[in-house]
C-alpha positions as CSV (number, residue, x, y, z in Angstrom):
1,X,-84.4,66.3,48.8
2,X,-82.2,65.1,46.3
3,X,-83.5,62.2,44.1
4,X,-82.2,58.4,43.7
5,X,-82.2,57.9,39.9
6,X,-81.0,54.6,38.7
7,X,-78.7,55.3,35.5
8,X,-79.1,52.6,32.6
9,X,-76.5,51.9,29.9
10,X,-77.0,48.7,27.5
11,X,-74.6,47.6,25.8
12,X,-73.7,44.7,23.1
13,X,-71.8,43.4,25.4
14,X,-72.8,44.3,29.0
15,X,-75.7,46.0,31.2
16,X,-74.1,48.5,33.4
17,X,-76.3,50.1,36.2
18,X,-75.5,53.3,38.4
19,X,-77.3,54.0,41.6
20,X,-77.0,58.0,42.2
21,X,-78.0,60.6,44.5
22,X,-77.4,64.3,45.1
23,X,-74.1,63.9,42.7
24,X,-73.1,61.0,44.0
25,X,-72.5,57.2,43.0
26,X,-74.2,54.7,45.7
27,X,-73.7,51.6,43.9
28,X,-73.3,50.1,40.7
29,X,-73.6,46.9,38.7
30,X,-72.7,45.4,35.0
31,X,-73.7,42.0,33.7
32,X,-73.2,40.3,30.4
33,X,-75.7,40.3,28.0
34,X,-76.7,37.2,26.4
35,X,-76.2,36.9,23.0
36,X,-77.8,38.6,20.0
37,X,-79.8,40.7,22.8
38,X,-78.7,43.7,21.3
39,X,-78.8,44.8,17.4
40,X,-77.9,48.0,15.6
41,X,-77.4,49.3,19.2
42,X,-81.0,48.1,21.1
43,X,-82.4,45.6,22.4
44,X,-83.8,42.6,20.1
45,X,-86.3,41.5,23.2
46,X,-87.6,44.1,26.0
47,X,-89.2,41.4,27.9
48,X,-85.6,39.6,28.5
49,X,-84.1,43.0,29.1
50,X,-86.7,43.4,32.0
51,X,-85.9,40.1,33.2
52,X,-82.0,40.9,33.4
53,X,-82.7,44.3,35.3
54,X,-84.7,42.7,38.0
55,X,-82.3,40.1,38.4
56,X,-79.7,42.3,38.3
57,X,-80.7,44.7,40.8
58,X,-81.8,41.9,43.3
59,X,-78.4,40.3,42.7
60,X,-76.7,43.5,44.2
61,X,-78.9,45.0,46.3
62,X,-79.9,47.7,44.3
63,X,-83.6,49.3,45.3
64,X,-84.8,52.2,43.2
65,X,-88.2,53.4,41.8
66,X,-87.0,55.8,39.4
67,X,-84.6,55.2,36.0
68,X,-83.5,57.1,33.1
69,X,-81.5,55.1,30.0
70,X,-79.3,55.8,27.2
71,X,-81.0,55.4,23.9
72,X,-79.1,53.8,20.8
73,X,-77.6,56.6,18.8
74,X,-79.0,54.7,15.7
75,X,-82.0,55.6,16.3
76,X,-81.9,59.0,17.6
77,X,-81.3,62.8,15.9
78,X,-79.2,65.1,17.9
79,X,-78.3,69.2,16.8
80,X,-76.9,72.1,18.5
81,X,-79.2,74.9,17.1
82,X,-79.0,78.6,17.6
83,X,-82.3,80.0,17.1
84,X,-84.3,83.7,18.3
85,X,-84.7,84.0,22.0
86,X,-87.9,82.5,22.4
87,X,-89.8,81.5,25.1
88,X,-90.4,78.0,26.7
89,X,-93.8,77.5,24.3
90,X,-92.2,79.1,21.6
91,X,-89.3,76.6,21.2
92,X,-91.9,73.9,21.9
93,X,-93.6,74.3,18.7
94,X,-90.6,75.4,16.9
95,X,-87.8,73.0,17.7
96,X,-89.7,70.1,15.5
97,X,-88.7,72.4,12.2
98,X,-85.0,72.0,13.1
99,X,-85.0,68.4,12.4
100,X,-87.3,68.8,9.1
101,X,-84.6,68.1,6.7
102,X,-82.9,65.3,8.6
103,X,-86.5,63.1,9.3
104,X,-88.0,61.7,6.8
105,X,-90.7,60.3,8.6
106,X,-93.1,62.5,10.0
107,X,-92.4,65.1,12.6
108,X,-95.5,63.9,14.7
109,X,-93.9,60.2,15.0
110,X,-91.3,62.2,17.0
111,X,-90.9,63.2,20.7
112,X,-88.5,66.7,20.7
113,X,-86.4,68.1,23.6
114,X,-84.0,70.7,24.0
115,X,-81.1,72.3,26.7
116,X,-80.6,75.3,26.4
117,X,-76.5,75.6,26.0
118,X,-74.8,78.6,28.3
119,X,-75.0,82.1,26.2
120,X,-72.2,83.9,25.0
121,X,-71.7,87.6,25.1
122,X,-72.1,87.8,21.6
123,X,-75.4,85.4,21.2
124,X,-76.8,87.9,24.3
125,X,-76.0,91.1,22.1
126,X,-77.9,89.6,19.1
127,X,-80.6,88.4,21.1
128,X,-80.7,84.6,20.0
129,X,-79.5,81.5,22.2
130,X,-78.1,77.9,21.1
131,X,-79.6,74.4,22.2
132,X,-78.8,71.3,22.4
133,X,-81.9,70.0,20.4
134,X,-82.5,66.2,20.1
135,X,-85.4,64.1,18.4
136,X,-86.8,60.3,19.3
137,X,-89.3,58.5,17.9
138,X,-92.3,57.9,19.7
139,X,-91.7,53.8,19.1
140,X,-88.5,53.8,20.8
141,X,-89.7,55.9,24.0
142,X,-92.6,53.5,24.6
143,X,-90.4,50.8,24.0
144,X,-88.0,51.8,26.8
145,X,-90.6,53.5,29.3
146,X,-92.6,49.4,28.4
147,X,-89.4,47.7,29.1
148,X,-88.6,49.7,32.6
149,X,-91.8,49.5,33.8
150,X,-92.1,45.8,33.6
151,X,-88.8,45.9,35.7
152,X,-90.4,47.7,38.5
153,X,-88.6,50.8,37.0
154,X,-90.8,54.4,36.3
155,X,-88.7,55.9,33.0
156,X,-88.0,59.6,34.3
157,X,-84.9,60.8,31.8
158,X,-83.9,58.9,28.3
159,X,-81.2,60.7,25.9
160,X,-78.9,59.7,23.4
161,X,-74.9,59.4,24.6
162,X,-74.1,63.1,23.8
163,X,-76.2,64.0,26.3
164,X,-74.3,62.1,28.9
165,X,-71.1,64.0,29.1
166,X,-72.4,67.6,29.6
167,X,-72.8,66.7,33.3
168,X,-69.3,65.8,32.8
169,X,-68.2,68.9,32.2
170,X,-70.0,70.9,33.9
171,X,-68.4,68.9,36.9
172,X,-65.1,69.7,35.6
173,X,-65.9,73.5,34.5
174,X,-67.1,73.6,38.3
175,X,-64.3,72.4,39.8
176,X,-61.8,75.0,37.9
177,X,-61.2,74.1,34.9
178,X,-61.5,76.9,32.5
179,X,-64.9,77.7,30.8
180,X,-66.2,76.7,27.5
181,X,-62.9,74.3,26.9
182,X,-62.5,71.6,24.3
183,X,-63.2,68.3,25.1
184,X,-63.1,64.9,23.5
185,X,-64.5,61.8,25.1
186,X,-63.7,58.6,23.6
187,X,-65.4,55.2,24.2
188,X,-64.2,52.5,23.6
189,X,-66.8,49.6,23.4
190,X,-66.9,46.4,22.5
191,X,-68.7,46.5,19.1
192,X,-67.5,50.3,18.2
193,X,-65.1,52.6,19.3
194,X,-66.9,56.3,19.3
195,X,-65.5,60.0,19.7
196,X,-67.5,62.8,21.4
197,X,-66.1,66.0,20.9
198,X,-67.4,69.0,22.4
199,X,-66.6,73.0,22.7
200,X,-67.9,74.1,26.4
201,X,-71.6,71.9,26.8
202,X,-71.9,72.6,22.8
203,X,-71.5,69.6,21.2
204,X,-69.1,69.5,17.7
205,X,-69.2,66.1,16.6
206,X,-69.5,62.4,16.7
207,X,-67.5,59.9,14.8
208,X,-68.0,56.3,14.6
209,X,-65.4,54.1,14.0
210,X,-65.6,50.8,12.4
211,X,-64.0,48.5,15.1
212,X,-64.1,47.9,18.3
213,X,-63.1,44.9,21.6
214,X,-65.1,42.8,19.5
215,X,-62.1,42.8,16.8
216,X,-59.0,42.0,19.2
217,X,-61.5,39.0,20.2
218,X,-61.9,37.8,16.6
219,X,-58.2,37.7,16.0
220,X,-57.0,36.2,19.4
221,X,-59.1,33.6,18.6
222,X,-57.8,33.0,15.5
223,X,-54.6,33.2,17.0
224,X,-54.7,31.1,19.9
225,X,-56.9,28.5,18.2
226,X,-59.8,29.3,20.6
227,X,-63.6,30.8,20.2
228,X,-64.0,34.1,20.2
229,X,-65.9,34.3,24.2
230,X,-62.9,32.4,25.7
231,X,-60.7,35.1,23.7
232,X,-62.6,38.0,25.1
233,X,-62.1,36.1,28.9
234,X,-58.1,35.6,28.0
235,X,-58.2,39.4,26.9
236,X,-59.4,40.8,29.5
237,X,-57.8,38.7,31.9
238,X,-54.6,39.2,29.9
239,X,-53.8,35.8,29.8
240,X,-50.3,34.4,28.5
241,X,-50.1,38.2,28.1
242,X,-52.3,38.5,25.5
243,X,-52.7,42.0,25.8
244,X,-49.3,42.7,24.3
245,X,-49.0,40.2,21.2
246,X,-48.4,40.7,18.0
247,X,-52.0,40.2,16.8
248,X,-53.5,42.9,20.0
249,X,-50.8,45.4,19.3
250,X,-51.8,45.6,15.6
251,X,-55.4,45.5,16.4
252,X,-54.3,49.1,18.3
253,X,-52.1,50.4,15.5
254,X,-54.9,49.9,13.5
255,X,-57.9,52.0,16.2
256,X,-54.9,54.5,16.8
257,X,-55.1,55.4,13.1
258,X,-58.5,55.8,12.8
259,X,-58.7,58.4,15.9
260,X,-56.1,60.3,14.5
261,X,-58.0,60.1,11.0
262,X,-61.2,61.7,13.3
263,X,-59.3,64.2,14.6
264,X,-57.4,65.3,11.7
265,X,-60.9,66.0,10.2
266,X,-62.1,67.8,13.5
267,X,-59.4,70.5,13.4
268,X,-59.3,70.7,9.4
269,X,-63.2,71.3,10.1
270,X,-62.4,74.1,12.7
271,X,-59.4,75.2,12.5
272,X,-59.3,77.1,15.2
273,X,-59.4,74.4,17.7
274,X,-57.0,74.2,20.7
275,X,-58.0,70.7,21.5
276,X,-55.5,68.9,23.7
277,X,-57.1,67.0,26.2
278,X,-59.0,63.4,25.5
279,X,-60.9,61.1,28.2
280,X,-61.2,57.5,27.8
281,X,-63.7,55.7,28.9
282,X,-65.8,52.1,28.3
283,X,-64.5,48.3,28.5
284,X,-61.2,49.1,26.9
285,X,-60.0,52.2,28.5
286,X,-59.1,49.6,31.4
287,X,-56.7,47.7,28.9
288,X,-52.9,49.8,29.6
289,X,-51.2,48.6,26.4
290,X,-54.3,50.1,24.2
291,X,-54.1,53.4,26.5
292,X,-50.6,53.8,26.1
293,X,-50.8,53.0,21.7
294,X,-53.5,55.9,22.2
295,X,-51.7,58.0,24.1
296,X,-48.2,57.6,22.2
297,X,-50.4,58.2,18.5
298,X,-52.6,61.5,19.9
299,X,-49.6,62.9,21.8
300,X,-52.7,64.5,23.3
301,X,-53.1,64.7,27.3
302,X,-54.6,61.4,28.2
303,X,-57.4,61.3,31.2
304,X,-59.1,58.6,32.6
305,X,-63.2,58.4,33.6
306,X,-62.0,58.5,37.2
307,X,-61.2,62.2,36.9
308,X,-64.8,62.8,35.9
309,X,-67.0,60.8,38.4
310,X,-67.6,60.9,42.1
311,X,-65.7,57.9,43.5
312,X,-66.8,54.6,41.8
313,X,-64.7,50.9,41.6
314,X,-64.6,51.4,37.6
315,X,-65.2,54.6,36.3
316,X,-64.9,54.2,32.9
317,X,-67.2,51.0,32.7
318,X,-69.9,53.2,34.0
319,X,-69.2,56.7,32.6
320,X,-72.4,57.0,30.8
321,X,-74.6,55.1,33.3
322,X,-73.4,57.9,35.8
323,X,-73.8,60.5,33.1
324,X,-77.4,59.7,32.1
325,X,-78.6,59.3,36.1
326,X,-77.2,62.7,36.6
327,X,-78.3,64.8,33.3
């Protein structure tokens, strides 16, 4: 029987829950976080955090024993590897040594995990196999599997956000898209706007970009002679038609820019990519005149989060609380 796994994404700006079962979506929820509950990408207070689930998921009806949560990339080490074929104890005591020259604490402070990324014919003739290796520290896990359990919640998965889109595209991959394809997966959140990019399930590359929502806030209220939570409320609610003044439309020039500066570096770095295809997801994917600047800048084919998730009211709020339930 298929499991109900409750999917966790905290944001700076928002809590957004995902119910799921046997692939599909059964309910979700998002709330605001207070402020300052989130630094660097966690949580400044796990006991508050606790509090906000359980309100949360009486609020909307939510029941679920089990949950797995997206840990802040700050404080996480990811790696696609290629190492020997080895077996299961083998990679156990050998995986740690992979991240030896990017932790300079020590490896013991660390909890190590690993998927095993599909072979190719060529990794099968030379009898070796690439992972998807990642590293935690200890701190953080206890701090999360604390935090859930004092919500009701038993911790049963917890990954960084890379991790989230291979269920994506294995969905995809299933449903007929060709195998081992490019992909790029852009979120754009409220304090920073990230690209995933990914060849087949082997991840490529991250890149961070300095901006995010937060920024169109900062200069709408400057512009409008308001604070900078009624100027998130008037841009998201596109009020006066906000969306499209001068001050928004240059805040997108300006993120537009940057993702082609990411991607320009991507295909320099492998020039033998064929990337063409990018998915948008997070708060701002919903905003239409940022998805058109985007789509007019990449000349790329554009997707939404809806063509990656079982039927849900806003996919691309809740791409990665999906994503984490179902890895």
């Amino acid at each position: 029987m298929a499991k109900t796994i409750l999917g966790i994404d905290i944001g700076s700006n928002s809590l957004k829950l995902a119910l799921c079962k046997g692939g599909a979506v059964k309910k979700t929820a998002a709330v605001q976080m207070p402020a300052n509950l989130v630094k660097d990408g966690w949580i400044t207070s796990a006991e508050s955090v606790s509090e906000l689930l359980q309100k949360t998921m009486k609020e909307h009806g939510i029941h679920a024993g089990q949950a797995a949560i997206v840990l802040p990339q700050e404080s996480t080490y990811i790696r696609t590897v290629t190492v020997p074929v080895m077996t299961a104890e083998q990679l156990r005591l050998n995986i740690p040594y992979e991240f030896s020259d990017y932790i300079m604490d020590e490896l013991k402070n660390y909890t190590f995990d690993y998927a095993t990324l599909p072979q190719s014919q060529e990794d099968a003739e030379e009898n070796r196999m690439e992972l998807l290796a990642a590293a935690v520290s200890n701190d953080l896990l206890e701090e999360a599997r604390s935090m859930l359990r004092a919500a009701g919640l038993k911790m049963v998965g917890a990954a960084p956000a890379e991790c989230v889109y291979i269920p994506m595209i294995r969905r995809m991959e299933a449903a007929g898209r060709e195998q081992s394809r490019e992909y790029c997966f852009i979120d754009l959140g409220y304090q920073d706007i990230r690209m995933y990019l990914f060849h087949g399930e082997k991840h490529m590359a991250t890149r961070l970009l300095g901006t995010g929502l937060s920024t169109l806030d900062s200069v709408i209220a400057d512009s409008m002679g308001v604070d900078e939570h009624l100027a998130h409320t008037y841009f998201m609610t596109n009020f006066e038609n906000v969306q499209t003044s001068e001050s928004a439309v240059n805040v997108y020039g300006n993120i537009t820019v940057e993702l082609m500066r990411a991607l320009n570096f991507y295909r320099f770095s492998n020039p033998d990519s064929q990337l063409s295809d990018v998915w948008l997801c997070g708060g701002g994917a919903v905003i239409e005149p940022m998805r058109a600047a985007i789509a007019e800048s990449l000349d790329m084919n554009i997707h939404g989060a809806g063509e990656l998730l079982p039927a849900s009211s806003d996919p691309h709020s809740f791409l990665r609380a999906v994503g984490i339930a179902m890895a």
